[in-house]
C-alpha positions as CSV (number, residue, x, y, z in Angstrom):
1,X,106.2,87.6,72.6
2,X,107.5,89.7,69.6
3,X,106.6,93.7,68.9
4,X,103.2,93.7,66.6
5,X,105.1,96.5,64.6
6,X,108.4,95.7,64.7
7,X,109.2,92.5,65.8
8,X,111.5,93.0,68.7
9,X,111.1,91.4,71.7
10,X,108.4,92.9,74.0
11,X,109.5,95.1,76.8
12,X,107.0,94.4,80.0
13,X,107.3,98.6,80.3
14,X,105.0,98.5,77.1
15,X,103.8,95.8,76.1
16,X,102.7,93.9,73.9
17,X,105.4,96.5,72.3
18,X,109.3,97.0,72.3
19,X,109.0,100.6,72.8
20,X,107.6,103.5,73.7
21,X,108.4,104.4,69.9
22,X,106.5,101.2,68.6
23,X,103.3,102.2,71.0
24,X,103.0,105.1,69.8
25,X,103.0,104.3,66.1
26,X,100.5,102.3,66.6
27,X,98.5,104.8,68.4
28,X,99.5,107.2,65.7
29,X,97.9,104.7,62.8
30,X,94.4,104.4,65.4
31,X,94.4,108.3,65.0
32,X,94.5,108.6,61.3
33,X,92.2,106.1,60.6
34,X,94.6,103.0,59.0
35,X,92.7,100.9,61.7
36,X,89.4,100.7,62.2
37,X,86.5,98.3,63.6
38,X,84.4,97.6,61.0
39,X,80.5,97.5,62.0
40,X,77.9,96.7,60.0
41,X,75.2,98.9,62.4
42,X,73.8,101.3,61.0
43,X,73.3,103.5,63.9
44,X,77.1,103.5,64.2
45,X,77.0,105.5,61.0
46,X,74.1,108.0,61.9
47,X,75.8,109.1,65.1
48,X,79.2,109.6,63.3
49,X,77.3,112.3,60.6
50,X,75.6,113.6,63.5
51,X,78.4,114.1,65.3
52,X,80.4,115.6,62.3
53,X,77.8,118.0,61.3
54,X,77.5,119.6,65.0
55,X,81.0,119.6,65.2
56,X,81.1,121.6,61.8
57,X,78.1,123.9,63.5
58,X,79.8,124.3,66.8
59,X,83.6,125.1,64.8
60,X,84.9,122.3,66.6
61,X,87.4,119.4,65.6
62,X,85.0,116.4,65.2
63,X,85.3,113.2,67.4
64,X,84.3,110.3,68.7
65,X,80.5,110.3,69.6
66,X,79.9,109.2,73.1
């Protein structure tokens, strides 16, 4: 099995990665929104908004609504 960002072989420490390095990237690209799930519900969306707009109230950093 090869590293999904690199290539590498796989490490059994992290895998499916070659690194601690390579895990985190990936994290990293989770975080900042260069993956995402795409969803077609529309509830998904109204709990997002909701969730951003009582964040914004409450001065908080918006997240993921539970």
């Amino acid at each position: 099995m090869t590293c999904p960002m690199c290539g590498r072989p796989t490490e059994e420490k992290v895998r499916p990665f070659c690194s601690k390095r390579c895990a985190d990237l990936d994290l990293a690209r989770w975080f900042n929104g260069s993956y995402a799930v795409p969803s077609d519900d529309l509830n998904d969306t109204d709990e997002l908004l909701d969730a951003l707009d009582e964040a914004s109230r409450s001065g908080e950093k918006p997240g993921l609504p539970h």
